[in-house]
C-alpha positions as CSV (number, residue, x, y, z in Angstrom):
1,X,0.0,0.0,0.0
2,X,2.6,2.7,1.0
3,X,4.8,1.5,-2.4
4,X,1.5,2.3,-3.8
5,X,0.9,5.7,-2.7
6,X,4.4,6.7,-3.5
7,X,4.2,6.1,-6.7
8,X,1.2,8.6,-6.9
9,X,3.5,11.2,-5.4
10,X,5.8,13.6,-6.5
11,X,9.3,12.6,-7.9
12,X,10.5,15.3,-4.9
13,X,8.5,13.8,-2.5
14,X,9.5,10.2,-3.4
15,X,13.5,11.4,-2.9
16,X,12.5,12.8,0.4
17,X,11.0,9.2,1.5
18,X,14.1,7.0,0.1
19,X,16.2,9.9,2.1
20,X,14.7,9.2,4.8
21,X,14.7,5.2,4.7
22,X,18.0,5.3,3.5
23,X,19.7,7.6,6.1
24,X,17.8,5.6,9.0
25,X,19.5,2.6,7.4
26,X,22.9,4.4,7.2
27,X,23.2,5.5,10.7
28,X,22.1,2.1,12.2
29,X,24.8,0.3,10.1
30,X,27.3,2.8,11.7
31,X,26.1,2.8,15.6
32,X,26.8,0.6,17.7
33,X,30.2,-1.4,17.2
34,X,31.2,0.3,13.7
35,X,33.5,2.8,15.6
36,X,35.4,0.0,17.9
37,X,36.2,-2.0,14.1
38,X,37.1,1.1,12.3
39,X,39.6,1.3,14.6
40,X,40.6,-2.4,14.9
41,X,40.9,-3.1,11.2
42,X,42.3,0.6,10.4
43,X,45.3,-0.7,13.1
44,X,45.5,-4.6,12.0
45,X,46.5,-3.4,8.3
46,X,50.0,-2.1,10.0
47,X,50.6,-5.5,11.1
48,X,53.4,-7.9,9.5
49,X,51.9,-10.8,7.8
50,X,53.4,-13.3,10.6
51,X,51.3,-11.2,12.8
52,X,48.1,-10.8,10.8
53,X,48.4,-15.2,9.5
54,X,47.9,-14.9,13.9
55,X,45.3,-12.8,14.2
56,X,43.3,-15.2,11.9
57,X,44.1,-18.2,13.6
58,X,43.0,-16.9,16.9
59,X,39.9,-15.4,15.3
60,X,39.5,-18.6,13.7
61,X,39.2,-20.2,17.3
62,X,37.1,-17.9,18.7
63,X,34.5,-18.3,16.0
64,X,34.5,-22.1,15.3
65,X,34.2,-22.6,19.6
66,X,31.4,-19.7,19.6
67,X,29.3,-21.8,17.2
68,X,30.1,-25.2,18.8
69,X,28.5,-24.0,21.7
70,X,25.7,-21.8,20.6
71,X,24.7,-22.7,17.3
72,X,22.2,-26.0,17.4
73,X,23.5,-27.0,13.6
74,X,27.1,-26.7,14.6
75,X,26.4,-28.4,18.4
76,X,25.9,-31.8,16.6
77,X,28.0,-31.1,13.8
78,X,31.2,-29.9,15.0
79,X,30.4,-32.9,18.5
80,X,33.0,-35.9,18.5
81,X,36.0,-34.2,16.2
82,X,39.2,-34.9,17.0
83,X,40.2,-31.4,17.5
84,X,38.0,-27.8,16.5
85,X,39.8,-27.4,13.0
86,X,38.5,-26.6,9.6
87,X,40.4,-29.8,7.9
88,X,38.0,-32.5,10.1
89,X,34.7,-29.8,9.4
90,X,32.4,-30.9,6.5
91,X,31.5,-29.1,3.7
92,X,28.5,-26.5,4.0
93,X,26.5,-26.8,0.5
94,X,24.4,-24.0,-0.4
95,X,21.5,-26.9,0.0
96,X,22.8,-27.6,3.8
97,X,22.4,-23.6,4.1
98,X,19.1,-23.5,2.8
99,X,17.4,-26.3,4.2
100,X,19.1,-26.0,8.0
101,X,18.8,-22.2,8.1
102,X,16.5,-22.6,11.6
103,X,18.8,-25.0,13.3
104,X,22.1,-22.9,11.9
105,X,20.4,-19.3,13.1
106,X,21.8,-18.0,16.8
107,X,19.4,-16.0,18.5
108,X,15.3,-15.4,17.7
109,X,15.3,-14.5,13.9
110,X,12.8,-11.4,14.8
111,X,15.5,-10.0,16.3
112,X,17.6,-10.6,13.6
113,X,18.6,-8.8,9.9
114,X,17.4,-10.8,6.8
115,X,20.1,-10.5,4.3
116,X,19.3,-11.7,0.9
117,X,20.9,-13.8,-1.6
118,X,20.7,-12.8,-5.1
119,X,20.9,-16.3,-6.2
120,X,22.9,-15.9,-9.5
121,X,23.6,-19.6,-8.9
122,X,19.5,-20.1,-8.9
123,X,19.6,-20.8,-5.4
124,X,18.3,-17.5,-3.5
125,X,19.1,-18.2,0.2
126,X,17.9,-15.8,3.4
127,X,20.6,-15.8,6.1
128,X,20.3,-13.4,9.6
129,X,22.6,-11.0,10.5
130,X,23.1,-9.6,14.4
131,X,23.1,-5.6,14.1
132,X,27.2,-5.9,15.3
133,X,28.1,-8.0,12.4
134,X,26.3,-6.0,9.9
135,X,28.2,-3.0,11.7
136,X,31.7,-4.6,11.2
137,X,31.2,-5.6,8.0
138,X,30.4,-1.9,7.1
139,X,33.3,-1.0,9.1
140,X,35.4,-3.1,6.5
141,X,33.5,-1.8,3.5
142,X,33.9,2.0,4.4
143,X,38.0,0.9,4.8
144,X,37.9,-0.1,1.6
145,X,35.9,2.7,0.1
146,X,38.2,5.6,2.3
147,X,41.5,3.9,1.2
148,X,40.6,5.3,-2.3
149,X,39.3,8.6,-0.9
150,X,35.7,8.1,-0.5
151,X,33.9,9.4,2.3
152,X,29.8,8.6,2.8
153,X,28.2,12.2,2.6
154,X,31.0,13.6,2.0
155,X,31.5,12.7,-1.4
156,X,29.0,12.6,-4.5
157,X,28.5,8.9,-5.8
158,X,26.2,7.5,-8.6
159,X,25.3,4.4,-7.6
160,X,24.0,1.8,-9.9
161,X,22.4,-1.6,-8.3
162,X,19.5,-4.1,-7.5
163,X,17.3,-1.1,-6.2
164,X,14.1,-1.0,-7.4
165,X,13.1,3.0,-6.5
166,X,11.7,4.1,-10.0
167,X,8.0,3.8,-10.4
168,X,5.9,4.0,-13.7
169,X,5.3,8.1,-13.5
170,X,8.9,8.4,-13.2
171,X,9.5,5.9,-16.1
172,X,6.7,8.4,-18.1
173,X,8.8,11.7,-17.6
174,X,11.9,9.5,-17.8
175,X,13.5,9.9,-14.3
176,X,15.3,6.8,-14.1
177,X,17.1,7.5,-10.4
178,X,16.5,8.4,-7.0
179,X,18.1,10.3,-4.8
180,X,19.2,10.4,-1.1
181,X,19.7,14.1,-0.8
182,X,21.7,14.3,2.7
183,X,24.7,11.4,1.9
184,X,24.8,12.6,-1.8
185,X,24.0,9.4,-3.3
186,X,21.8,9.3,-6.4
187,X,20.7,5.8,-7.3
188,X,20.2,4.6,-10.6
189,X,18.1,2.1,-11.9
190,X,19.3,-0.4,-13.9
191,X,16.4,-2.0,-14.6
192,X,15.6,0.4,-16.8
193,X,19.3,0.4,-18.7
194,X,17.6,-0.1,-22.2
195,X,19.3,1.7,-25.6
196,X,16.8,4.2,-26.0
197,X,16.8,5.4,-22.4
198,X,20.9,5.7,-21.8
199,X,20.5,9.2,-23.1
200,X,18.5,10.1,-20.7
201,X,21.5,8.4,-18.0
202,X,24.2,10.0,-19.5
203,X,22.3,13.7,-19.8
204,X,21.5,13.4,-16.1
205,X,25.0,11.9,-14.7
206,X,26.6,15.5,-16.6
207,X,24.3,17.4,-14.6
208,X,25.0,15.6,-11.1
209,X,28.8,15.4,-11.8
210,X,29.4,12.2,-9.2
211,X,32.7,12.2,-7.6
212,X,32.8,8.6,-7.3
213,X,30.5,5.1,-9.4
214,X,29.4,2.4,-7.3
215,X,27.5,-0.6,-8.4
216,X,27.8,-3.8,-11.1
217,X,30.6,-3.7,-13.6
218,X,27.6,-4.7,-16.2
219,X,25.5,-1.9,-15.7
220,X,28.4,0.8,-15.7
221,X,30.6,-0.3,-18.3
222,X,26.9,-0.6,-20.8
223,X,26.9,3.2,-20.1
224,X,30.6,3.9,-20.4
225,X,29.9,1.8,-23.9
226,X,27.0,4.2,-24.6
227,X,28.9,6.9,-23.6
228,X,32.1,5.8,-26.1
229,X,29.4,4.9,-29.0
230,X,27.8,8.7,-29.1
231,X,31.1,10.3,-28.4
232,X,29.5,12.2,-25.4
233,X,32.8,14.5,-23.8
234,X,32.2,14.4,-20.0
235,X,32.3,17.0,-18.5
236,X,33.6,16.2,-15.5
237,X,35.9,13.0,-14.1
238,X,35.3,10.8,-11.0
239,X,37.8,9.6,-8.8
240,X,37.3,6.0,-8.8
241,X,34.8,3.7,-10.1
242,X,34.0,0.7,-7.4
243,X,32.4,-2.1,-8.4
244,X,30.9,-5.2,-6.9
245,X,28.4,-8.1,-7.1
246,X,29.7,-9.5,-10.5
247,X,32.7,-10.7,-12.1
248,X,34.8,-7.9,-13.2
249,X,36.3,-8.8,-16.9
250,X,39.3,-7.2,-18.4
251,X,36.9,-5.6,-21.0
252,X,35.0,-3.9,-18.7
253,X,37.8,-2.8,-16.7
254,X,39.5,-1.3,-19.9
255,X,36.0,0.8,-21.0
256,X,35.4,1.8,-17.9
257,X,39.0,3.4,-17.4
258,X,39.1,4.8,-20.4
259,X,35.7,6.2,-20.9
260,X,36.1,7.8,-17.1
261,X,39.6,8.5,-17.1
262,X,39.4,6.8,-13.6
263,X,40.6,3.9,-12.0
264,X,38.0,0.6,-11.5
265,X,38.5,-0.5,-7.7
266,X,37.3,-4.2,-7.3
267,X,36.3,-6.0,-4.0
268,X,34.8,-9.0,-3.4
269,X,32.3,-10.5,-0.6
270,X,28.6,-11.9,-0.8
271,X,25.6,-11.7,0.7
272,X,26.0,-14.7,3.0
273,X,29.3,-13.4,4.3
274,X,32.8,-14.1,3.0
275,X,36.1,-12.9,3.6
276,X,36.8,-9.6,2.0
277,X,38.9,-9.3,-1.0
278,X,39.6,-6.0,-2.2
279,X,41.9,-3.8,-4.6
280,X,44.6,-1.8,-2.8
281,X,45.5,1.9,-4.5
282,X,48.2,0.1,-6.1
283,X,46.3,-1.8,-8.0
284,X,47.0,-5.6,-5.8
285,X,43.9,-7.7,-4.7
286,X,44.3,-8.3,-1.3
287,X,42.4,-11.8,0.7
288,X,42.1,-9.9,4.0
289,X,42.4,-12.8,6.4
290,X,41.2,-10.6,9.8
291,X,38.1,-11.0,8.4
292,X,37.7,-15.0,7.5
293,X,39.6,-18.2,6.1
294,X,39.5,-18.7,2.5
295,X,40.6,-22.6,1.0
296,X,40.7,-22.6,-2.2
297,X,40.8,-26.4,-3.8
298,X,41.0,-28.1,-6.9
299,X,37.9,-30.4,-8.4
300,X,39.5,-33.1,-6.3
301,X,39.3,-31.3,-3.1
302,X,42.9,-31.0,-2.9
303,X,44.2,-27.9,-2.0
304,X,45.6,-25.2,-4.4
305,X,46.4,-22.0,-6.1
306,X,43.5,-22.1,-8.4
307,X,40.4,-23.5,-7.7
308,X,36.8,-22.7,-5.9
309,X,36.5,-21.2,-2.6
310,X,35.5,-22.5,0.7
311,X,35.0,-19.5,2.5
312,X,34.4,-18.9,6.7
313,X,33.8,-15.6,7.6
314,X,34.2,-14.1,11.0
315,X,31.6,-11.7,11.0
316,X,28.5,-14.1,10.1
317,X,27.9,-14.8,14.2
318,X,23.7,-14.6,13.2
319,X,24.1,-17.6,10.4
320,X,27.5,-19.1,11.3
321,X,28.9,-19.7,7.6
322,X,31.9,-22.3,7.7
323,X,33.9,-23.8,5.1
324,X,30.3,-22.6,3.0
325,X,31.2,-23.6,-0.9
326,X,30.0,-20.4,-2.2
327,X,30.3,-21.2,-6.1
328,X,33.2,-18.6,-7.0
329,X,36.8,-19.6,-8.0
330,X,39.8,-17.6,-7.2
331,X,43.6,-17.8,-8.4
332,X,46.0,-16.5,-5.6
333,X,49.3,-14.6,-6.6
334,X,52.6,-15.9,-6.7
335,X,53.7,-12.3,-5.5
336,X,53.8,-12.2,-1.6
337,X,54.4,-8.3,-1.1
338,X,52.3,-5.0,-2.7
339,X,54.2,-1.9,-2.9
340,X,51.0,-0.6,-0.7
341,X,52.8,-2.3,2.5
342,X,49.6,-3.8,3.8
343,X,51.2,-7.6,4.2
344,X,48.3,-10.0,3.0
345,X,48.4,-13.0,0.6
346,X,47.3,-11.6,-3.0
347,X,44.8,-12.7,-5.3
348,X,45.7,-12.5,-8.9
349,X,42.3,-13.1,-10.3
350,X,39.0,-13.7,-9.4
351,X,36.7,-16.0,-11.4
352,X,33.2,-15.9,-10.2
353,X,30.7,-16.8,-12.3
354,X,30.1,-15.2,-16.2
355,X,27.8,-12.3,-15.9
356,X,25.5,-14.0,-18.3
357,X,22.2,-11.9,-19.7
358,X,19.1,-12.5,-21.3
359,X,18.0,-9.7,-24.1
360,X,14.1,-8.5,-23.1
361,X,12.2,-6.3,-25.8
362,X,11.8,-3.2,-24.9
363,X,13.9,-3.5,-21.9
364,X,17.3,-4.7,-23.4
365,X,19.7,-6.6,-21.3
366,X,18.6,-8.1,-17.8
367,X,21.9,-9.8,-15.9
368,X,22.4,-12.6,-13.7
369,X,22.5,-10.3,-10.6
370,X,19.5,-8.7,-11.6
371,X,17.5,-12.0,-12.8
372,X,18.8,-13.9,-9.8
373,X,17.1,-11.1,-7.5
374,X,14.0,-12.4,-8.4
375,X,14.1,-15.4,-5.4
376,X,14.7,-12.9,-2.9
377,X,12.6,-13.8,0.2
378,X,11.1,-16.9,-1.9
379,X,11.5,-19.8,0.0
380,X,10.7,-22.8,-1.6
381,X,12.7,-22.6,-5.3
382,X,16.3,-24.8,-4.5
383,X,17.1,-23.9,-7.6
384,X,16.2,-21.9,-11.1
385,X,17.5,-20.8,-14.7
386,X,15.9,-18.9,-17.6
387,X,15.8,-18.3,-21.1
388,X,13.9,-15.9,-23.6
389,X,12.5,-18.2,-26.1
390,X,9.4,-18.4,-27.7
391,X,8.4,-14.7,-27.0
392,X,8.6,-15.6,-23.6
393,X,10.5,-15.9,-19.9
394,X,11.1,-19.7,-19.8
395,X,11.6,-20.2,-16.3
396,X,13.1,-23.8,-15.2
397,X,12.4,-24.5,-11.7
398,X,13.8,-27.1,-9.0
399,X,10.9,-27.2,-6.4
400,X,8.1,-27.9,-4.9
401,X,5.4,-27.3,-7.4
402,X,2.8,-27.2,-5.0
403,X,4.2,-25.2,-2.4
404,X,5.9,-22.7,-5.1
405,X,2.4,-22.1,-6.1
406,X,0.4,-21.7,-3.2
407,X,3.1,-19.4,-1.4
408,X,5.9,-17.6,-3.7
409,X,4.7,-17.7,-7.5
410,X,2.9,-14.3,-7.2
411,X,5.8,-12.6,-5.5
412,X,8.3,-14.2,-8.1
413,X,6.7,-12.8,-10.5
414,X,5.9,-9.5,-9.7
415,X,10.0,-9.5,-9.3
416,X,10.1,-10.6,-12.6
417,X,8.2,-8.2,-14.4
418,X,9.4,-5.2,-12.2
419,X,12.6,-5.6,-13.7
420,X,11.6,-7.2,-17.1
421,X,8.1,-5.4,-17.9
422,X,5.0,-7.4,-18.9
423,X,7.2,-10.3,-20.3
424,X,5.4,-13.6,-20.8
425,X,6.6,-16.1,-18.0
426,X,6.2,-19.8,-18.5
427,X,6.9,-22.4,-15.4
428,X,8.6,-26.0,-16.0
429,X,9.0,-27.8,-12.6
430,X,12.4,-30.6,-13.3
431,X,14.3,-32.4,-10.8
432,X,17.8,-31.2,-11.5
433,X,19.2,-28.5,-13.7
434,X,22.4,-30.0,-15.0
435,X,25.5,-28.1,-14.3
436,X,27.6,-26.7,-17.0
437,X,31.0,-27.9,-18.4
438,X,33.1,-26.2,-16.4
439,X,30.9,-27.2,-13.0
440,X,29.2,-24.3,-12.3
441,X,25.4,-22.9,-12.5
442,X,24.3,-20.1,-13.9
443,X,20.7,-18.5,-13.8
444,X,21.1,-18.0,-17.5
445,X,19.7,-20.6,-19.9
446,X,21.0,-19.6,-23.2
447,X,18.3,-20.8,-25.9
448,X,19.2,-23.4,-28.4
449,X,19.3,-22.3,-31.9
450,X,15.8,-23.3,-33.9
C-alpha cells in the first residue's frame, strides 16, 4: 500500500522518503560497534603478515568454539572431532544452508537482519545477521571505500544496483534515479538500462557530476559503452569507479577506465558473508584474512592456487557460515608483497561466475544479478534458470510445485516483471538443472538455436 501511494506522489516527495529510509539505514549500520572495528581493522593493516596469519588463527578459534557452543547446527555437527579445526569440518553446501537455516540461526530470527541472496547460482538463500556484524562488516566496507578517498556524505556517488526505487510516473517523464539528498548518493536504476533510455542516464550523470561510481561492472561499463558509442565529452571526471556483485572482466575494466579517465576498484564478498577481498590503490587484490579463512581447492578437493572457494567468515555470528562452498573460483598470486605495504596474501584473479544476460524487448539486457534477485525472500525454489524463447521468460524450476504455487509464484513474478516489464513467464518444474562444463550454475539458460 505505502509503495503504492508513492508512486502517486511527486518525484521530490519520493526522494524525500528514500532519504529518509535510506539515512535511518545508514546511521544504524554505523552505531553501535562500527566505531570500535574502524579502529581495529584501520590498526591490524600495519601488522606484518606473521602477525596478521595470527590474528586469523586466533579469530579462527574464537569463532568455530562460539558456534560449537551456541549454534544448534554446529552443536551436533562440529560434536565428536578430534580437534575444532577446519580440515575434520564438512562441507557446507548452499543446500545444507538453505534447508538447515533454523537449526544454523543464533538468536530469535525477529530480532535478527534478513540478508538476501541474489541467487545468480538459482539458489536464493535468506541468512540473519546480528546488528554488530552487519556493523563490522560496514566498518570493513567503508576501509575499503576511504582507502581510495571516498567518504559517505561527503563525497558525491552514482550508484548503480538491484534497487528497485523508480515507479511507472517516473519511467513516463523519464526519471530513471532516485536520490538520497543528505549522503549525496543518487541511485540509478538499472532495470531500466535499455538503448533508447541511456541518453536520458548519461544527460542526467553530466548534470550531477558524481565524484565517485558504485554498483555492477555490467551496468556501468553498458553506459561507459554508450557513452564511447555517441562520443559524449564528460564534463567532469570521477575519482574511482567501485564495483561489486559481478565478475569484473578485463573488458570492462578497460571501458570503464578509459571512458572515465578513472581507476576501477574491485572487492569482493557476498551476501552470506565471506572474507573480503579487495583492490589496494596500487592496483593488488588483497584476501584480507582478519576478516575470515578462504581454502581454495581443486575439483579433487585438494588444495591449491587455483580453484573454488570455501570461504568462513568471521563476521556471520547470526548464520555461522563455515567452510560454506560459495560457487566462485579464485587464483591467488605468486607475489607475496604489494608496494601498498599492507602484508596480506594476493589474489591474482577472481573467477566468479560469467555475468550472463538474457535480451528482453523493450527493456534490453537483464543480468544474472538482476535475474537472480527475483528469489529474494522466496522460500521454496532450491534452484532456477531462464531463457527468452518463444516470445517468452522460460523459467526452469527445482521445487516444490505445489508449495511454489500456493506461497511464492505471485511474488516471483511480480519481481520478474518489475525488472523485465509485462514479459510472458512460463513455469517448468524438473528435478535437477544440469550443471555446465566447467561445474558451475548459472541462472542464464541460453536458448538453443531453432
Amino acid at each position: 500500500m505505502l509503495n503504492r501511494l508513492l508512486g502517486l506522489l511527486p518525484p521530490a516527495i519520493r526522494d524525500a522518503a528514500v532519504t529518509a529510509g535510506s539515512t535511518r539505514l545508514q546511521i544504524a549500520r554505523r552505531g553501535g560497534e562500527y566505531g570500535l572495528w574502524r579502529r581495529r581493522y584501520k590498526g591490524w593493516r600495519g601488522l606484518t603478515y606473521e602477525k596478521l596469519v595470527e590474528l586469523q588463527q586466533n579469530r579462527l578459534q574464537q569463532f568455530l568454539r562460539y558456534a560449537a557452543d551456541e549454534s544448534p547446527y554446529y552443536r551436533v555437527r562440529l560434536k565428536g572431532l578430534p580437534e575444532l579445526a577446519l580440515k575434520h569440518i564438512p562441507i557446507l553446501e548452499k543446500v545444507d544452508l538453505q534447508t538447515n537455516i533454523d537449526q544454523i540461526v543464533v538468536g530469535d530470527k525477529k530480532h535478527m537482519v534478513p540478508c538476501f541472496t541474489g541467487g545468480t547460482t538459482g539458489s536464493g538463500i535468506t541468512v540473519y545477521s546480528r546488528k554488530q556484524d552487519l556493523q563490522e562488516r560496514i566498518a570493513i566496507l567503508d576501509s575499503f571505500w576511504e582507502m581510495h578517498g571516498f567518504h559517505l556524505g561527503r563525497d558525491r556517488i552514482a550508484w548503480f544496483s538491484g534497487r528497485n526505487l523508480v515507479w511507472d510516473r517516473d519511467v513516463q517523464i523519464g526519471r530513471f534515479w532516485r536520490d538520497n539528498w543528505l549522503y549525496k548518493v543518487r541511485y540509478y536504476s538499472t532495470f531500466h538500462m535499455s538503448r533508447d533510455r541511456l541518453a536520458a542516464y548519461v544527460r542526467n550523470i553530466c548534470d550531477f557530476r558524481p565524484r565517485f561510481f558504485s554498483g555492477f561492472p555490467s551496468a556501468i561499463s553498458e553506459l561507459a559503452r554508450f557513452i564511447d558509442l555517441q562520443r559524449v565529452r564528460l564534463p567532469f571526471t570521477p575519482s574511482a569507479v567501485f564495483v561489486t556483485s559481478e565478475t569484473l572482466t578485463a573488458n570492462q575494466r578497460e571501458v570503464i577506465e578509459r571512458v572515465f579517465g578513472c581507476k576501477v576498484r574491485d572487492q569482493y564478498c557476498a551476501s552470506e558473508g565471506a572474507p573480503f577481498i579487495v583492490e589496494c590503490p596500487c592496483g593488488s587484490m588483497h584476501l584480507d584474512i582478519t576478516t575470515g579463512v578462504v581454502e581454495v581447492v581443486d575439483d579433487n578437493g585438494n588444495e591449491a592456487d587455483e580453484g573454488e572457494m570455501l570461504v568462513t567468515a568471521f563476521f556471520t555470528r547470526g548464520t555461522p557460515i563455515i567452510r560454506y562452498r560459495i560457487g566462485d573460483s579464485i587464483k591467488l598470486s605468486p607475489a607475496r608483497r604489494c608496494p601498498c605495504g599492507w602484508d596480506t596474501p594476493l589474489v591474482e584473479r577472481i573467477h566468479g561466475r560469467t555475468t550472463d544476460y538474457i535480451e528482453v524487448p523493450g527493456h534490453g539486457r537483464i543480468f544474472c544479478s538482476q535475474i537472480g534477485d527475483c528469489v529474494k525472500g522466496v522460500e521454496t525454489v532450491l534452484k532456477f534458470q531462464v531463457e527468452m524463447s518463444g516470445g517468452a521468460l522460460q523459467v526452469y524450476l527445482v521445487a516444490d510445485a505445489q508449495a511454489f504455487e500456493a506461497r511464492d509464484k505471485q511474488t516471483f513474478l511480480h519481481k520478474v516483471h518489475e525488472r523485465m516489464g509485462d514479459v510472458p513467464v512460463a513455469f517448468h518444474y524438473v528435478d535437477d538443472i544440469p550443471r555446465a562444463r566447467s561445474g558451475k550454475h548459472t541462472v542464464v539458460r541460453k536458448a538453443s538455436p531453432r
